[in-house]
MIKE-210941 format. One record per residue (C-alpha): residue number from 1; residue in one letter; x, y, z. Coordinates in steps of 0.2 Angstrom, whole numbers. Layout:
% residues N
NUM, A, X, Y, Z .
...
//
This chain:
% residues 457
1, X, 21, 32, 106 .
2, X, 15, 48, 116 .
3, X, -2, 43, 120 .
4, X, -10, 59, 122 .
5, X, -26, 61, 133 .
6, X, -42, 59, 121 .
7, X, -49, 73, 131 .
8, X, -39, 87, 121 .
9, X, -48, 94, 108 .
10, X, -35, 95, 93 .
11, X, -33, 102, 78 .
12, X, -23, 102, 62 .
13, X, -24, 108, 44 .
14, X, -33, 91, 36 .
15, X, -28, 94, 15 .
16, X, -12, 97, 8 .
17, X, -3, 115, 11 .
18, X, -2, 124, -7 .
19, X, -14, 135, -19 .
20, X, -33, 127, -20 .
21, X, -51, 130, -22 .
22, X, -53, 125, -1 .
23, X, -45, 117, 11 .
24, X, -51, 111, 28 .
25, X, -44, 113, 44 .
26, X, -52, 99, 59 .
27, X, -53, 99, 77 .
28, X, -57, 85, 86 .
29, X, -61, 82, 105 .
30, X, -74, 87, 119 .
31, X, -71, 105, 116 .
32, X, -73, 106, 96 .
33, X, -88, 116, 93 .
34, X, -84, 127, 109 .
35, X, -66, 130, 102 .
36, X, -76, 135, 85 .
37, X, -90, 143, 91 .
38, X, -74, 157, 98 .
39, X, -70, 159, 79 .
40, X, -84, 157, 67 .
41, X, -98, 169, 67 .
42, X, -111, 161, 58 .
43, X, -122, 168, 46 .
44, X, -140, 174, 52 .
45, X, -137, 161, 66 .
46, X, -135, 167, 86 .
47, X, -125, 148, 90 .
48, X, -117, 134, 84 .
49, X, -126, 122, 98 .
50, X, -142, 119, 89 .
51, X, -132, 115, 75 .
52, X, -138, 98, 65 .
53, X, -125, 87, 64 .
54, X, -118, 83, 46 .
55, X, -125, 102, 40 .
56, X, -116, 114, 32 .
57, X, -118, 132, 40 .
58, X, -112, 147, 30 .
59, X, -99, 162, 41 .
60, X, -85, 171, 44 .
61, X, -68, 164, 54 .
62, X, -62, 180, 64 .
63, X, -48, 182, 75 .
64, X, -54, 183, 93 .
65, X, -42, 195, 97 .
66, X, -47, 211, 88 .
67, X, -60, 201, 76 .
68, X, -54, 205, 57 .
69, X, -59, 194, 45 .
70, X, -47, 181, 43 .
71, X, -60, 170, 28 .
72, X, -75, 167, 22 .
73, X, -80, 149, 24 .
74, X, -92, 135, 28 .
75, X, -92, 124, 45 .
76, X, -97, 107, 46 .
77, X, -100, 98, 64 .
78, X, -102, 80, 66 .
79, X, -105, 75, 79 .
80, X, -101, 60, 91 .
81, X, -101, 44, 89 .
82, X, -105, 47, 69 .
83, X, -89, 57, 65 .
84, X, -71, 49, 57 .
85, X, -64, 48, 76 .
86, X, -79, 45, 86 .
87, X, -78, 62, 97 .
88, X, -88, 79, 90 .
89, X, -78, 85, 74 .
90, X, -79, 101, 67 .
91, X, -73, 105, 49 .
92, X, -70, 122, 41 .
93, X, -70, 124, 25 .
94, X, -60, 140, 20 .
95, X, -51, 146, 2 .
96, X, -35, 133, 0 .
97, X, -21, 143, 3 .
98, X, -6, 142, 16 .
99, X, -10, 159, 25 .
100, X, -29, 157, 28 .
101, X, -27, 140, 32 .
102, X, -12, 142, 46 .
103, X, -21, 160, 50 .
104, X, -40, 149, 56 .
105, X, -28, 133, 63 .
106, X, -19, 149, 72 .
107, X, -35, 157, 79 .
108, X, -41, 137, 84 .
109, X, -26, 133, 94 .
110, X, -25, 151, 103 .
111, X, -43, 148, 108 .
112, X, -38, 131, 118 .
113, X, -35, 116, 104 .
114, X, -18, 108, 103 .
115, X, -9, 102, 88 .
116, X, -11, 88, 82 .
117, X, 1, 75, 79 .
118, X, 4, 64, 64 .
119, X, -11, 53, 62 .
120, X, -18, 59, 80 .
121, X, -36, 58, 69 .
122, X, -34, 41, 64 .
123, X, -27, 35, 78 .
124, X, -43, 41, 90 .
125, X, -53, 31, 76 .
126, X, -44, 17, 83 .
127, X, -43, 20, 103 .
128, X, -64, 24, 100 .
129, X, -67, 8, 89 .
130, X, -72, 18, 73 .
131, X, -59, 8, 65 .
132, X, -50, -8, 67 .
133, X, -30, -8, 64 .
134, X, -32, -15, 48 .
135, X, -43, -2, 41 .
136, X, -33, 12, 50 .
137, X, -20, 7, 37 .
138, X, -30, 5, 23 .
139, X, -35, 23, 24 .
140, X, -15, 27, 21 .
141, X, -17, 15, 7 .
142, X, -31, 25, -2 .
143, X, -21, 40, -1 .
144, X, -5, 32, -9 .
145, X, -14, 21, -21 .
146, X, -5, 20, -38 .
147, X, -19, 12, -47 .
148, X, -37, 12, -49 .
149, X, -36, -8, -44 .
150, X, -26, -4, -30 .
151, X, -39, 10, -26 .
152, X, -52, -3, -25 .
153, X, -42, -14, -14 .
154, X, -38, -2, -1 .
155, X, -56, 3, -3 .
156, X, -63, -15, 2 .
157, X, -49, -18, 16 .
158, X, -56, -1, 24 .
159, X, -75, -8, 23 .
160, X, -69, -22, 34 .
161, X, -66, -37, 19 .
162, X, -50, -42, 27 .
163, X, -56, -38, 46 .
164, X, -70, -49, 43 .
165, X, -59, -65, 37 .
166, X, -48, -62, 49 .
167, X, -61, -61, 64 .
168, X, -70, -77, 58 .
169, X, -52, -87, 58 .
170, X, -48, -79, 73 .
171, X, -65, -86, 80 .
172, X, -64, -100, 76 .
173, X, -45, -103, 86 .
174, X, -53, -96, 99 .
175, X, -64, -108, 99 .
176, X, -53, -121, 98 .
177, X, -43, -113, 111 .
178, X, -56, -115, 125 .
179, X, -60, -134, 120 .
180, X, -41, -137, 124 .
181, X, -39, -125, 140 .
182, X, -55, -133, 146 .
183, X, -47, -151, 142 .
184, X, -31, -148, 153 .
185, X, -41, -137, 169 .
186, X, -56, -154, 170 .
187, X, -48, -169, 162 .
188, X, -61, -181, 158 .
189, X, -76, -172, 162 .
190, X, -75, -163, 145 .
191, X, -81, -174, 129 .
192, X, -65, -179, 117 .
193, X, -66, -169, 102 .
194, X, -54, -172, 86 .
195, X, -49, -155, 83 .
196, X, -35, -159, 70 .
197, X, -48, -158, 53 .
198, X, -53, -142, 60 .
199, X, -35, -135, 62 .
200, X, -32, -141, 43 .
201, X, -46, -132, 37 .
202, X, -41, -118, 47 .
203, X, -23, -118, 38 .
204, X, -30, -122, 20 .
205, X, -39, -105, 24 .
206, X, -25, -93, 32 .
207, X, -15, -102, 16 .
208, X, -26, -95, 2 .
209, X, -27, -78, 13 .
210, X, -6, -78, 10 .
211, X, -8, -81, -11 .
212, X, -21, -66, -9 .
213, X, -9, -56, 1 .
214, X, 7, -59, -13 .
215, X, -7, -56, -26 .
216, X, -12, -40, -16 .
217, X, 7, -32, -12 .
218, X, 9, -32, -32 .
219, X, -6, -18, -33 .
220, X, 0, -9, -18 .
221, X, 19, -7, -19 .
222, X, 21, -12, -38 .
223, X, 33, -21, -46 .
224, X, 52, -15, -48 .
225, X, 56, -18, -67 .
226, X, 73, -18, -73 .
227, X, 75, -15, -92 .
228, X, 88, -22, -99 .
229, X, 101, -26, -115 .
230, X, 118, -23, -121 .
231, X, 119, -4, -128 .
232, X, 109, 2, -145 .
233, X, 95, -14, -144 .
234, X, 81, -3, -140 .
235, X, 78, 0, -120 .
236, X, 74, 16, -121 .
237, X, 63, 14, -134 .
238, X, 54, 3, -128 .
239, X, 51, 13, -113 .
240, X, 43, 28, -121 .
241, X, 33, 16, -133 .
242, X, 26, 8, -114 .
243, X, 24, 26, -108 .
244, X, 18, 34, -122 .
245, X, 28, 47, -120 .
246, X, 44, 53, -125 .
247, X, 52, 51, -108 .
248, X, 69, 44, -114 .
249, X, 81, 52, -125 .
250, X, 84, 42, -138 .
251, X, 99, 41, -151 .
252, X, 108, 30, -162 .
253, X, 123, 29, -154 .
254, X, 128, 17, -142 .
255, X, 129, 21, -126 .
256, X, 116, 36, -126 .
257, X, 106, 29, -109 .
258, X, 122, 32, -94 .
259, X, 111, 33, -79 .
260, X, 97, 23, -73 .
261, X, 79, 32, -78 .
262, X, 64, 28, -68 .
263, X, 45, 29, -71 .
264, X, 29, 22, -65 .
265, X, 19, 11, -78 .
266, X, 0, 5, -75 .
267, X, -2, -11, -84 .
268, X, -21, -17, -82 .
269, X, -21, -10, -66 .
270, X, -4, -17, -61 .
271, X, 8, -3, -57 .
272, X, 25, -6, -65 .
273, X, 40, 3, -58 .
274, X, 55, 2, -72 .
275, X, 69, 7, -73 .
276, X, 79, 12, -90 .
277, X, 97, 5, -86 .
278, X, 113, 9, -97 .
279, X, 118, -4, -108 .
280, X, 129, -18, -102 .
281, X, 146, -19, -110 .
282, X, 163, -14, -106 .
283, X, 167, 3, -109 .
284, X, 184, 14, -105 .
285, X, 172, 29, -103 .
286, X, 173, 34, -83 .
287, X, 154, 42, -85 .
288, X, 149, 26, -94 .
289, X, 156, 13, -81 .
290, X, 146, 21, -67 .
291, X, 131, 21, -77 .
292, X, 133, 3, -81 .
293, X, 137, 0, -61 .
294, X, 121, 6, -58 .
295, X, 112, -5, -68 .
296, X, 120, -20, -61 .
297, X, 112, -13, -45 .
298, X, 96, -11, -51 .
299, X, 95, -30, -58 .
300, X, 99, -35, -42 .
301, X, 84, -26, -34 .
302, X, 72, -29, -47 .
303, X, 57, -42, -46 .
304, X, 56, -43, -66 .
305, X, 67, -41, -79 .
306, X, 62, -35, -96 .
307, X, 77, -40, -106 .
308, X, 79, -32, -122 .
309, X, 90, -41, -138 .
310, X, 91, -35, -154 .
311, X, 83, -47, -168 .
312, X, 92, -39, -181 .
313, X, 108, -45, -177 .
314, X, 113, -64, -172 .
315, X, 115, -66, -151 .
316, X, 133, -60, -145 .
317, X, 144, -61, -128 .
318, X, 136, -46, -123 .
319, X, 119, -54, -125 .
320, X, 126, -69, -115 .
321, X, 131, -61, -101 .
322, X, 114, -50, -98 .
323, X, 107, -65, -98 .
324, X, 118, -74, -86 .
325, X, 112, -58, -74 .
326, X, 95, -61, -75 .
327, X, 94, -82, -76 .
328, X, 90, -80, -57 .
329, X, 76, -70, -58 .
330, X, 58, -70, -68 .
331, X, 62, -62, -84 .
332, X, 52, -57, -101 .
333, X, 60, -55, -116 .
334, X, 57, -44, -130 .
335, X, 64, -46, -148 .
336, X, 66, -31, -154 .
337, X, 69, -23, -173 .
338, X, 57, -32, -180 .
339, X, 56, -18, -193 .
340, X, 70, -22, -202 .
341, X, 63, -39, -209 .
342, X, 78, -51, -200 .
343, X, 73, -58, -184 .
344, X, 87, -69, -176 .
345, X, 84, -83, -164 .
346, X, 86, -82, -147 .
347, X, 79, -93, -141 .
348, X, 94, -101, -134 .
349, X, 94, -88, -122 .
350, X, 84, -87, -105 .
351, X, 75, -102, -112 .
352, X, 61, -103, -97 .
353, X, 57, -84, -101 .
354, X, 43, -79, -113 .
355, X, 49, -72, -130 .
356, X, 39, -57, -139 .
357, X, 45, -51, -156 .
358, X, 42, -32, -155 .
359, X, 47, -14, -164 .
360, X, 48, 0, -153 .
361, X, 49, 9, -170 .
362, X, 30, 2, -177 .
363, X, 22, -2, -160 .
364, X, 22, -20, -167 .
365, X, 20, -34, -153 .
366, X, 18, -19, -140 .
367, X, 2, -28, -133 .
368, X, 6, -44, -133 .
369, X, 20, -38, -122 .
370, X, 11, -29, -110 .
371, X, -2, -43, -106 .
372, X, 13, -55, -105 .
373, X, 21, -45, -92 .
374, X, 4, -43, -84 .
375, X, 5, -64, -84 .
376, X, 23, -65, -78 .
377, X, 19, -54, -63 .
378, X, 4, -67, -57 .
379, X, 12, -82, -63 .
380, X, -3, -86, -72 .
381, X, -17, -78, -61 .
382, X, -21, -64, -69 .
383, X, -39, -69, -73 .
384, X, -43, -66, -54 .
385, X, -63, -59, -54 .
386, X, -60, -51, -38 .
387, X, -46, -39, -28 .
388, X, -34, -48, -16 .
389, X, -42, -48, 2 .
390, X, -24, -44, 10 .
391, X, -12, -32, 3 .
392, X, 0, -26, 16 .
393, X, 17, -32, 21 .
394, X, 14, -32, 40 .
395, X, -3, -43, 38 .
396, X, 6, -54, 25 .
397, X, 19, -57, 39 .
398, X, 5, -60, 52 .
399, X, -1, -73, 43 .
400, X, 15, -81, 41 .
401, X, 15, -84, 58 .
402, X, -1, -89, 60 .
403, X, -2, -102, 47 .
404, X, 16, -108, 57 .
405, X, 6, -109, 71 .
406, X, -7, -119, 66 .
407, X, 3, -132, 57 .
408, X, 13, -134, 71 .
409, X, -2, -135, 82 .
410, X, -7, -150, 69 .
411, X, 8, -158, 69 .
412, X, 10, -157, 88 .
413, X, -9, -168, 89 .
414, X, -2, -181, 77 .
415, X, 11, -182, 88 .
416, X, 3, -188, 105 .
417, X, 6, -170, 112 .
418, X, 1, -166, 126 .
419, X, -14, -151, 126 .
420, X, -3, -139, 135 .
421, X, 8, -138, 121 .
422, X, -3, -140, 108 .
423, X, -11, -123, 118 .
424, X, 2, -112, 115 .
425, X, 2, -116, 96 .
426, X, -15, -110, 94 .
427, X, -12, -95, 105 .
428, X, 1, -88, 95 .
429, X, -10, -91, 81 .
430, X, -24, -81, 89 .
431, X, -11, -67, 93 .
432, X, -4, -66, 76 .
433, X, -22, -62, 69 .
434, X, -26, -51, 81 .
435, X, -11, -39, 78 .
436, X, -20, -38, 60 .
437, X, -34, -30, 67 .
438, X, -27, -23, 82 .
439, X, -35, -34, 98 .
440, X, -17, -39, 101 .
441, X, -7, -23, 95 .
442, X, 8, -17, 105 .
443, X, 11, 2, 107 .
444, X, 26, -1, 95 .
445, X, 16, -7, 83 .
446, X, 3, 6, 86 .
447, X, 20, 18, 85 .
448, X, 27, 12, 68 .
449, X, 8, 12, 59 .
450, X, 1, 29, 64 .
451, X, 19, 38, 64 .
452, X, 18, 36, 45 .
453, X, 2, 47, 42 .
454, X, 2, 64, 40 .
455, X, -2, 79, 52 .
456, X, -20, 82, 46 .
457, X, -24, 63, 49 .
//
């Protein structure tokens, strides 16, 4: 990426452009409070550079040029090092509309700040060591969070949770990684140690931290749930009774659902992405086939199937063939009509999957079908006491490799290998944790993380 000088002061509008109460626009840099003290006349106050830091101070913003008033607002200065990117930062607070907002950045920039790019902010946090890599990207994480749980996860990932695993492991390797260097450059003269229990403890630990990962991906990304049935059993139904709203039309014709309908469903704090699809069935109907193609498409990108039969009716072909598209993925079954006083066996079908009797009509078995998807999605761990440690595809990946690395390195030493090579095992374990928390980040890396933030952070 452009690597900027750190010595530009920078600025940007920090909250989202649209109609609100306030909204902020930051500078950052050497030249913060000088650029501000050109645009903000204080209230009963000759200059900004007595200014506490983390105060609040009361003015105007005027443009420089012929000094109008361009808002009324509030100016906070933090100082460094205790500001969000380590360098002085000035905050003004002005009314949250676009035009005041781009009319105070204007008067900013024409007064020597630059633009700011995406995640310039967060990224000086990095380069000053107010944040690791790790909690860089947990702060992206809190703004995107879909749940309350997944809130609390990113939370916990920016207070340094994961950072501090990480950095203990990574320690310890390290560690491990001076006994052999040591062993090959003196020989003999440094004591035998049996470093192969300590490298097994080492991967019982990155192998846990991977269970936490998977765990943690379902509260940050959600689950992709595909809804499924032959026409007229109920999908959409069910739907609007899990959303408790009316989101999908519903009908008694067959056939009413033609396109795929998605929606975002928080289960217990697990976000559920599903999607409606059209019944599966052959149709004639031009509209109806694509329909039906589509949800073929979303079963095959799906991570849980919530198949849907009718239990009014005994099983049919069309049954058997949504369930022969499903067999290969995790699936939970709901019964469904259970209001008309029938309910047929189906046992017979996706046999592994957990069966709920329900009526979208009554709201009967509802719950037990939300806590059984709940279960489905952590295959049984659902009774976790405590959020994930790791929750992000990238560290997940890391510690992939690092795990890899170390059992090699195991391996290697039950194998009469010589230190050299069990060397480079443990160094690329050591490298994959520190691309976590960035001691080993490239500027690619770098590029793809902070290029996903926004301007104003």
């Amino acid at each position: 990426m452009t690597m900027y000088s750190l010595d530009d002061t920078i600025a940007a509008i920090a909250t989202p452009l649209g109609e609100g109460g306030v909204g902020i626009v930051r500078l950052s840099g050497p030249e913060a409070l000088a650029v501000a003290e050109r645009v903000f006349v204080p209230a009963g106050r000759a200059s900004l550079q007595a200014l506490e830091s983390h105060k609040l101070v009361y003015g105007h913003v005027r443009d420089p040029q012929d000094g109008h008033t361009l808002d009324e607002v509030l100016l906070v200065l933090m100082r460094e090092p205790r500001s969000y990117t380590g360098q002085d930062v000035v905050e003004i607070q002005g009314h949250g509309g676009p035009v005041p907002l781009r009319a105070i950045l204007a008067a900013c920039l024409a007064q020597g700040a630059r633009m700011a790019c995406e995640g310039e902010f967060t990224l000086r946090a990095f380069v000053n060591g107010r944040l690791d890599l790790a909690q860089a990207e947990a702060v992206l994480d809190i703004i995107t969070a879909r749940t309350e749980a997944a809130l609390r996860v990113a939370v916990n990932q920016l207070g340094g949770r994961l950072s501090g695993v990480v950095q203990e492991l990574r320690r310890a390797l390290l560690e491990t990684l001076a006994y052999l260097e040591a062993s090959i450059d003196f020989g003999e003269d440094v004591p035998e140690q049996d470093i192969g229990p300590e490298l097994d403890a080492l991967g019982e630990r990155l192998d846990w931290l991977l269970g936490e990962a998977d765990r943690g991906m379902i509260y940050r990304q959600g689950v992709r749930t595909a809804i499924v049935g032959r026409p007229n059993v109920g999908k959409s139904s069910i739907l609007n009774r899990l959303l408790r709203a009316e989101r999908a039309i519903v009908t008694p014709v067959p056939g009413t659902t033609r396109d795929t309908l998605e929606e975002m469903l928080n289960i217990q704090g697990v976000p559920l992405v599903l999607t409606d699809t059209a019944g599966i069935a052959e149709s004639l109907d031009l509209v109806e086939q694509l329909g039906i193609e589509r949800s073929r498409r979303s079963i095959a990108q799906a991570d849980l199937a919530l198949v849907v039969f009718d239990g009014s009716v005994p099983p049919g072909p069309e049954d058997a063939e949504v369930a022969a598209l499903v067999a290969d993925r995790p699936a939970v079954v709901a019964v469904n009509k259970s209001e008309l006083g029938s309910t047929h066996d189906y046992a017979g079908l996706l046999p592994a999957a957990p069966h709920i009797v329900v009526s979208a009509l009554t709201g009967e078995g509802l719950p037990e079908l939300e806590q059984c998807l709940v279960e489905t999605v952590f295959a049984g761990q659902v009774g976790a006491t405590e959020e994930p440690v790791a929750s992000n595809p990238r560290h997940r990946d890391a510690l992939r490799r690092a795990l890899a690395h170390v059992q090699d390195a195991g391996r290697a030493i039950e194998a009469g290998v010589p230190d050299d090579l069990v060397a480079i095992d443990v160094a690329g374990a050591v490298d994959a944790l520190g691309a976590i928390t960035g001691e080993s980040a490239t500027e690619d890396l770098l590029e793809t993380i902070i290029g996903r933030f926004c301007i104003g952070k």
